[in-house]
C-alpha positions, -999 to 999 in steps of 0.1 A, spaced: 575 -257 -565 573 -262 -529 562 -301 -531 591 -309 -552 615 -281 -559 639 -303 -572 615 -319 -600 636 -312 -630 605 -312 -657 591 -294 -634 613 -263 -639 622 -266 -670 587 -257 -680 590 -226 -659 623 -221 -673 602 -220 -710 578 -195 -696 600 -169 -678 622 -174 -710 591 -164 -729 584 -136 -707 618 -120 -709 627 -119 -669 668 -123 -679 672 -124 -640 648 -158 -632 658 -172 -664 693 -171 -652 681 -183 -616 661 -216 -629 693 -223 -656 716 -219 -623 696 -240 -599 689 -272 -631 726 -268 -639 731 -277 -602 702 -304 -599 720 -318 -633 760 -320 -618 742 -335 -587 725 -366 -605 754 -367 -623 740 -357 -657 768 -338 -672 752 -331 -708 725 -316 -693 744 -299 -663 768 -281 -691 735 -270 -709 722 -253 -682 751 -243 -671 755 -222 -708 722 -211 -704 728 -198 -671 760 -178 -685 746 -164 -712 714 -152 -688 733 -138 -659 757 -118 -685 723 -98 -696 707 -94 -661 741 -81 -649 739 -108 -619 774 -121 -601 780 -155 -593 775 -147 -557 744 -140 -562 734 -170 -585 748 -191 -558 722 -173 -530 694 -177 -551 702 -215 -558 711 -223 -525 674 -202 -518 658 -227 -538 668 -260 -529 651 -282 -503 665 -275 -467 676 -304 -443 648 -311 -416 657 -322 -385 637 -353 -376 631 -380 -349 625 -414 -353 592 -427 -349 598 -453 -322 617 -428 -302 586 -403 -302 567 -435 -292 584 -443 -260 585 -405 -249 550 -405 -249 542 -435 -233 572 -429 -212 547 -400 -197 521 -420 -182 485 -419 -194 461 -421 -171 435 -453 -180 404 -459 -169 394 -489 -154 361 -507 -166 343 -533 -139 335 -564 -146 302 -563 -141 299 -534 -159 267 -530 -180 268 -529 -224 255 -487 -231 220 -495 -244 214 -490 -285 190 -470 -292 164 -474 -322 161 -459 -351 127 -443 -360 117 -430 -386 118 -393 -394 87 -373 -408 90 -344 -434 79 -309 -429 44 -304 -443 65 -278 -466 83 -304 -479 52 -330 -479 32 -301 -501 60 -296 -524 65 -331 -528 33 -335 -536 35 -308 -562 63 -322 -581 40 -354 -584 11 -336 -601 36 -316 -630 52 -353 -634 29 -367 -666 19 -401 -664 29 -424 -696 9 -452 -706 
């Protein structure tokens, strides 16, 4: 719920299992907050659907509308304040980084070779052993 809390399949699967469970209070929360998801994408079949869901749920919980409204408004995605990439861009180069300077006659860093690694003589023995329990086919 927290990568897309307005993902309407989303929560109308949890709406199917609080419903299940009996929770009249988060039955009437979910109805409240797909009613409003509904009227925004401007599905009004489904919006009214919820919307008598929602009715019906917050009658048995005893909940007011005030408080449907909080929990809805509790749910939905808040707006993030953001700033432009380019703009953080400049700010940071704006700061001055200090470079360092490479000389022209500067030397390559040598490479160094790989060699070859040798096992333990733990690992050599049991090696070894799995060899000897390995029958040979012919």
């Amino acid at each position: 719920m927290r990568r897309a809390p307005t993902h309407a399949p989303t929560l109308e699967k949890l709406l199917d299992f609080v419903l299940g469970a009996g929770d009249d209070r988060r039955t009437a929360e979910l109805a409240a907050q797909l009613e409003h998801i509904h009227a925004q994408r401007g599905d009004v079949r489904s919006s009214e659907r919820f919307g008598e869901l929602r009715r019906r749920f917050q009658r048995a919980a005893g909940l007011t509308d005030d408080e449907i409204a909080a929990a809805v408004a509790a749910a939905m995605p808040q707006p993030v304040e953001t700033e432009p990439v380019e703009e953080a861009a400049t700010a940071i180069s704006a700061e001055g980084v200090e470079e360092f300077p490479v000389e022209a006659g500067a030397e390559p860093a040598a490479e160094v070779a790989a060699q070859p690694v040798q096992a333990s003589p733990v690992a050599q023995d049991a090696a070894a052993g799995v060899q000897e329990d390995v029958p040979k086919l012919r």
